[in-house]
N, CA and C atoms as an extended XYZ file, in Angstrom:
276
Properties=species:S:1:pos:R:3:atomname:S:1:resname:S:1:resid:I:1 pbc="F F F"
N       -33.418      -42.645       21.509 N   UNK     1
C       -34.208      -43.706       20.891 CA  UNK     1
C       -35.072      -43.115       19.794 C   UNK     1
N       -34.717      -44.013       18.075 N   UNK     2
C       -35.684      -43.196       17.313 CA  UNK     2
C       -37.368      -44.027       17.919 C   UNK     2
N       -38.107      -42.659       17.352 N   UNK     3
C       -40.013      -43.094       17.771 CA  UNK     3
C       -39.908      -43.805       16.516 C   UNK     3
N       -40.651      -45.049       16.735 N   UNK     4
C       -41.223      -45.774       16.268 CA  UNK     4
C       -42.627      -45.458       15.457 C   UNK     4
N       -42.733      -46.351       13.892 N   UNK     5
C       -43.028      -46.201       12.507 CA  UNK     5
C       -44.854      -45.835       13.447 C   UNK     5
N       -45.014      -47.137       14.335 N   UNK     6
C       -46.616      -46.811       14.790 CA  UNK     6
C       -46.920      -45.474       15.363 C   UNK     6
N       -45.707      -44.914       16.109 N   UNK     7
C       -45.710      -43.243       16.853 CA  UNK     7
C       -46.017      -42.421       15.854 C   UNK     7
N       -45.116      -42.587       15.217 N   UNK     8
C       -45.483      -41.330       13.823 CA  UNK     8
C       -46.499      -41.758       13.166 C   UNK     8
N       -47.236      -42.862       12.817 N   UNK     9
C       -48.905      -42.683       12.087 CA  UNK     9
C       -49.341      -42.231       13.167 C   UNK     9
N       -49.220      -42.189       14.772 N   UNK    10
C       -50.210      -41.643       15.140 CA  UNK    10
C       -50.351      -40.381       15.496 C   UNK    10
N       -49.495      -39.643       15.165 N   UNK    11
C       -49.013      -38.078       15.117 CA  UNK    11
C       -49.482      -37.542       14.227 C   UNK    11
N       -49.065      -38.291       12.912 N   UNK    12
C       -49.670      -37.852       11.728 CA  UNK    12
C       -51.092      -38.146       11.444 C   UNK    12
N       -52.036      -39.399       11.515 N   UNK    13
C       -53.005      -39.150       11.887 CA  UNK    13
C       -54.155      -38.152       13.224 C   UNK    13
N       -53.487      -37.321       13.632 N   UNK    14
C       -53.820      -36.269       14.866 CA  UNK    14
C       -54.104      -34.873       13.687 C   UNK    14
N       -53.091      -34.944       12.398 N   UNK    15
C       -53.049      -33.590       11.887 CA  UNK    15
C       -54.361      -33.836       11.307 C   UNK    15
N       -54.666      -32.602       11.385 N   UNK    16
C       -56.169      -32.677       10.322 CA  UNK    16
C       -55.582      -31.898        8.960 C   UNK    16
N       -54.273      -31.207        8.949 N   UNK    17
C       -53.995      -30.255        7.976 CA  UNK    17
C       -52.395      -30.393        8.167 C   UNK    17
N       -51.613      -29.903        7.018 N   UNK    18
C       -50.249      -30.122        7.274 CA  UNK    18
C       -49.783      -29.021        7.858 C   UNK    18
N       -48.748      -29.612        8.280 N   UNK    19
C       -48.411      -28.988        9.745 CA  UNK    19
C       -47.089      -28.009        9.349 C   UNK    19
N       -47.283      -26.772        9.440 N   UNK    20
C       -45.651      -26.105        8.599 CA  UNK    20
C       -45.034      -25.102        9.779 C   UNK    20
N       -43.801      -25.280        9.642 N   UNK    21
C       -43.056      -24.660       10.943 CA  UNK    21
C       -41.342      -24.385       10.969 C   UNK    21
N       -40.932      -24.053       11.725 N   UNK    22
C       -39.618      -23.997       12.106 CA  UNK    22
C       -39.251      -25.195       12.671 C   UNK    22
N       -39.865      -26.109       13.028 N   UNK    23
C       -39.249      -27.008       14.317 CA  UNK    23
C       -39.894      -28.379       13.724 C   UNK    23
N       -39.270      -28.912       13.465 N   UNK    24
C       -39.349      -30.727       12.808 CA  UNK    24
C       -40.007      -31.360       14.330 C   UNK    24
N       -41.065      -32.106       14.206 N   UNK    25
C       -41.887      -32.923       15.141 CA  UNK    25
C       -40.786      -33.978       15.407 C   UNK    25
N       -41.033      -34.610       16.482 N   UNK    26
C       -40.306      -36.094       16.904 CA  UNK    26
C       -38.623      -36.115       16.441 C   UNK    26
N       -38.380      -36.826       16.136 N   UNK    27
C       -36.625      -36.893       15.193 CA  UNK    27
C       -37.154      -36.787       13.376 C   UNK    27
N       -37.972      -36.146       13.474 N   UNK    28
C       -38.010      -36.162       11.737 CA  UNK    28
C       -36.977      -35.297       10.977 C   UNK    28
N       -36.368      -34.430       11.805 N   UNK    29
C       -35.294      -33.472       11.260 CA  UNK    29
C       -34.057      -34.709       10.483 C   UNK    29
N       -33.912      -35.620       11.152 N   UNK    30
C       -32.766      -37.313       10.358 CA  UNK    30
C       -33.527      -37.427        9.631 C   UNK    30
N       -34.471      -36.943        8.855 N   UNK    31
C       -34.758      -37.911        7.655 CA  UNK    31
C       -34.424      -37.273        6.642 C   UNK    31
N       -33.894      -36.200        6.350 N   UNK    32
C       -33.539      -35.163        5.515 CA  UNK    32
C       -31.900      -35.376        5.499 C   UNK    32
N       -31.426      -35.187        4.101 N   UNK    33
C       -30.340      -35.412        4.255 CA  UNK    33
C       -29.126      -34.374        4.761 C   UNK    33
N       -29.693      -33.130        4.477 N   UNK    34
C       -29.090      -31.851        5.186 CA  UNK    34
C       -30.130      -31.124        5.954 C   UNK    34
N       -30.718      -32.147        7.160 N   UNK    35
C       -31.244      -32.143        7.707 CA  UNK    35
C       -30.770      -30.734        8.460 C   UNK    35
N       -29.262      -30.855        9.026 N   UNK    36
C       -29.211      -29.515        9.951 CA  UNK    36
C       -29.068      -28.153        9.107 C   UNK    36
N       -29.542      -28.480        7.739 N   UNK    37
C       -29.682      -26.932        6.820 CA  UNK    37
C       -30.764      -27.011        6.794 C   UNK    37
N       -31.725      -27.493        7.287 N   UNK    38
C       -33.406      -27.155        7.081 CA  UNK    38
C       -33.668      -26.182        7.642 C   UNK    38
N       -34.028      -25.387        7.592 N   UNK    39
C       -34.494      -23.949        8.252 CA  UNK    39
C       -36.165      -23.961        8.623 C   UNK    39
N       -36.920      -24.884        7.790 N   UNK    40
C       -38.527      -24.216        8.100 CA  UNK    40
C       -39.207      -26.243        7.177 C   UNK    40
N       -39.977      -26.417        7.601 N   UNK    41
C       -40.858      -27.377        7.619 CA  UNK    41
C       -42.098      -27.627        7.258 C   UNK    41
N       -42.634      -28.690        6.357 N   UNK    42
C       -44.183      -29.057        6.231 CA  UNK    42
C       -44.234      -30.739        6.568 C   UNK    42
N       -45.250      -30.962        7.027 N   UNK    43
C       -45.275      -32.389        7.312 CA  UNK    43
C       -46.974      -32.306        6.686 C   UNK    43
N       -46.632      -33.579        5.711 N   UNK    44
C       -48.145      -34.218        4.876 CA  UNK    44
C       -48.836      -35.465        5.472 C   UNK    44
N       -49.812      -35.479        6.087 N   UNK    45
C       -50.667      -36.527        6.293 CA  UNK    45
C       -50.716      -37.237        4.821 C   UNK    45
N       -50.809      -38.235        4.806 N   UNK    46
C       -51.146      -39.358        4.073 CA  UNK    46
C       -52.027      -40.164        4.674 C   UNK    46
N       -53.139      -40.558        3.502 N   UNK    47
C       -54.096      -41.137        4.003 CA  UNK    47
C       -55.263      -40.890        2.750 C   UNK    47
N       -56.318      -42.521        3.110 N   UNK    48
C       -56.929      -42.667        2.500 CA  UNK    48
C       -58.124      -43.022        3.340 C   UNK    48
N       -58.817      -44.396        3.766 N   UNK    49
C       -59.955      -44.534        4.245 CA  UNK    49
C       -59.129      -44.257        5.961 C   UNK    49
N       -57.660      -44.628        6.050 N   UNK    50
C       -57.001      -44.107        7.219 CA  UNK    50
C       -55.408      -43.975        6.715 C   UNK    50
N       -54.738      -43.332        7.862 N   UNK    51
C       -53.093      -42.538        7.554 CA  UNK    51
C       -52.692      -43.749        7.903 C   UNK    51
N       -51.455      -43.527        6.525 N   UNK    52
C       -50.916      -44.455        6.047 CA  UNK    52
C       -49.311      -44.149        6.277 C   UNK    52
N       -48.973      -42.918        6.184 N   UNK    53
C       -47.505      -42.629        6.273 CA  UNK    53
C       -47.634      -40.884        6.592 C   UNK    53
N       -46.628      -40.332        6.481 N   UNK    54
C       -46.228      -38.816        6.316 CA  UNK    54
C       -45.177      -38.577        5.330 C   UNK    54
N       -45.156      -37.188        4.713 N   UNK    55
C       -44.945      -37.255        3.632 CA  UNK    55
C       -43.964      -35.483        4.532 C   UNK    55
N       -42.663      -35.702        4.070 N   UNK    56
C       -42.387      -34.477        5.312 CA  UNK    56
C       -41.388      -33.594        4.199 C   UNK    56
N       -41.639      -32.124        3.758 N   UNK    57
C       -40.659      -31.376        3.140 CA  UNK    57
C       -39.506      -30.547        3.795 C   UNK    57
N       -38.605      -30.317        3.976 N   UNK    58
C       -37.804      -29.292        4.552 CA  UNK    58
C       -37.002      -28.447        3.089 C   UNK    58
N       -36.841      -26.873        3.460 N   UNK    59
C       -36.233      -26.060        3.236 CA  UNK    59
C       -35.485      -25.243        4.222 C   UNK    59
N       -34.034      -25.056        3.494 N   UNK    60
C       -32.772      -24.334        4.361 CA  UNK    60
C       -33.537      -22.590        4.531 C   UNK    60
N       -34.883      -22.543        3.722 N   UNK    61
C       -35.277      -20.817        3.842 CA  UNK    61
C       -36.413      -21.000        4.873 C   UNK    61
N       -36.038      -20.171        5.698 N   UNK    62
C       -36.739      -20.160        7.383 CA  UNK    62
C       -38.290      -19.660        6.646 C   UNK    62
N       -38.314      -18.841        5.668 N   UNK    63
C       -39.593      -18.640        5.207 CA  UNK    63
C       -40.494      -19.332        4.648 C   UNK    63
N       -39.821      -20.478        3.987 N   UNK    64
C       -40.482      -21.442        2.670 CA  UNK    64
C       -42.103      -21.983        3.257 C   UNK    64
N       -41.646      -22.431        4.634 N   UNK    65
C       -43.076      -23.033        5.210 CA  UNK    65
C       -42.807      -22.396        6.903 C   UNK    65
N       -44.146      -22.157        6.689 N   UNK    66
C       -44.291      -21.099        8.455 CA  UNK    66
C       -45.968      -21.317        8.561 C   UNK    66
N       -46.055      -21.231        9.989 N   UNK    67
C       -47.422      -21.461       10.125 CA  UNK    67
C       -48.562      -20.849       10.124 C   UNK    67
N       -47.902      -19.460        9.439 N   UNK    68
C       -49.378      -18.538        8.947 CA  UNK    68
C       -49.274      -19.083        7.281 C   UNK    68
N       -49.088      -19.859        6.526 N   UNK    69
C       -49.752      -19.743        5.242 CA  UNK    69
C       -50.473      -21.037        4.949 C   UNK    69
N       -50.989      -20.505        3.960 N   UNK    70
C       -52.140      -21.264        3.516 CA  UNK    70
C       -51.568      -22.795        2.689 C   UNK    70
N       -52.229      -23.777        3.069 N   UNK    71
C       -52.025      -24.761        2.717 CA  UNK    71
C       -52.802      -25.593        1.405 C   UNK    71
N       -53.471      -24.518        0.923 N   UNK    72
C       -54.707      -25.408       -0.187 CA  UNK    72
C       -53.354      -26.773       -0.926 C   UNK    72
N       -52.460      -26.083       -1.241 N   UNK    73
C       -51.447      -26.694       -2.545 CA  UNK    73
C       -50.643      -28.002       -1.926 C   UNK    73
N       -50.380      -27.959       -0.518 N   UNK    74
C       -49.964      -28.805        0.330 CA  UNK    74
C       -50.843      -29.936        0.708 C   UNK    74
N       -51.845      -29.388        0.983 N   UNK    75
C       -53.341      -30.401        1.198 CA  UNK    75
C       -53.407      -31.114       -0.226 C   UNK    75
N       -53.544      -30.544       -1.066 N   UNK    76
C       -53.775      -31.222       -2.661 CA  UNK    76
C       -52.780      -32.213       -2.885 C   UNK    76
N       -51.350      -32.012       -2.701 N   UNK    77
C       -50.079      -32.345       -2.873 CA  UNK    77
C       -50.010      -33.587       -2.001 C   UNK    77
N       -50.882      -33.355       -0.673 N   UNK    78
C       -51.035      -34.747        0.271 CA  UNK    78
C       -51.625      -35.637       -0.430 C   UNK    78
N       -52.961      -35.000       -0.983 N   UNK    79
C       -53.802      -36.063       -1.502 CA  UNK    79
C       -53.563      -36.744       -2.687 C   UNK    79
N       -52.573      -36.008       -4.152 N   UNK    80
C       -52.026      -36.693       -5.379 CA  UNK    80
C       -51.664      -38.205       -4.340 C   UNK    80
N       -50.200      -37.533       -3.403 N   UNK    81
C       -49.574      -38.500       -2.934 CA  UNK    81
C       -49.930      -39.505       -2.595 C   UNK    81
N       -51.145      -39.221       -1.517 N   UNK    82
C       -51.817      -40.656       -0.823 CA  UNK    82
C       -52.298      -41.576       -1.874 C   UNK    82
N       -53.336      -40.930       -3.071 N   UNK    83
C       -53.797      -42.108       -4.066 CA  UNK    83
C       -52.939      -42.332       -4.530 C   UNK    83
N       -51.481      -41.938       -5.263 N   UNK    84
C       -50.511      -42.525       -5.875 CA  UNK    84
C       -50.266      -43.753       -5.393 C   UNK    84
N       -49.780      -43.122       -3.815 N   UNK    85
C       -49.014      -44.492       -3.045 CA  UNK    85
C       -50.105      -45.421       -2.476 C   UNK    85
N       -51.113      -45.110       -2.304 N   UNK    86
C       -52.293      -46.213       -1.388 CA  UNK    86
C       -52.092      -47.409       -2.309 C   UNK    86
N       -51.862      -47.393       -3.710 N   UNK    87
C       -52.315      -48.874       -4.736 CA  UNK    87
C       -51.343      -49.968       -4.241 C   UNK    87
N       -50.029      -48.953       -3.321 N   UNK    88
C       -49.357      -50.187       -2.824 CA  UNK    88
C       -49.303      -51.069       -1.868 C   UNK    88
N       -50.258      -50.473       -1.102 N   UNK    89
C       -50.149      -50.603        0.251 CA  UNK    89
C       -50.768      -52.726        0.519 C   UNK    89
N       -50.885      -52.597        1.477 N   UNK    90
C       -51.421      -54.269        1.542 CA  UNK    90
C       -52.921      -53.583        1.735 C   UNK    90
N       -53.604      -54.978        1.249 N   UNK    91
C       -54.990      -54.658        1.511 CA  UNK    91
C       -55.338      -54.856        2.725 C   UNK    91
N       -56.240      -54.419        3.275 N   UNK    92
C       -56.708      -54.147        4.902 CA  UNK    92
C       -57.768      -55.135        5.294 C   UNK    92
């Protein structure tokens, strides 16, 4: 059974920081289209006054994202994203 759109805001609202790894959270590894060549992972909170979506990268290089590095550029990269996409969202 895929988790449901409300499961994942609330996963992704839990991150305080993006989350980078070997191992895709929940079934997020299907959302990639060569999903089983992903080797290593970042998952982006999105969010504004609250999380709105996730914003998830994969690379086939086991190195690209691992959970000793630093995220300043990923965090930034969350935040372009979130104000880009928030103007669409419905109003609350």
């Amino acid at each position: 059974a895929h988790q449901q759109p409300a499961a994942v805001l609330r996963n992704a609202d839990q991150l305080g920081a993006p989350h980078c790894g070997p191992a895709a959270p929940f079934e997020s590894r299907d959302w990639f289209d060569a999903g089983t060549d992903c080797r290593s992972f970042a998952f982006l909170p999105l969010r504004t006054a609250y999380t709105f979506g996730l914003l998830g990268l994969g690379d086939e290089s086991a190195e690209r994202f691992h959970s000793g590095m630093g995220t300043v550029y990923l965090t930034r990269l969350a935040e372009l994203a979130s104000v880009a996409t928030s103007r669409y969202l419905p109003p609350v």
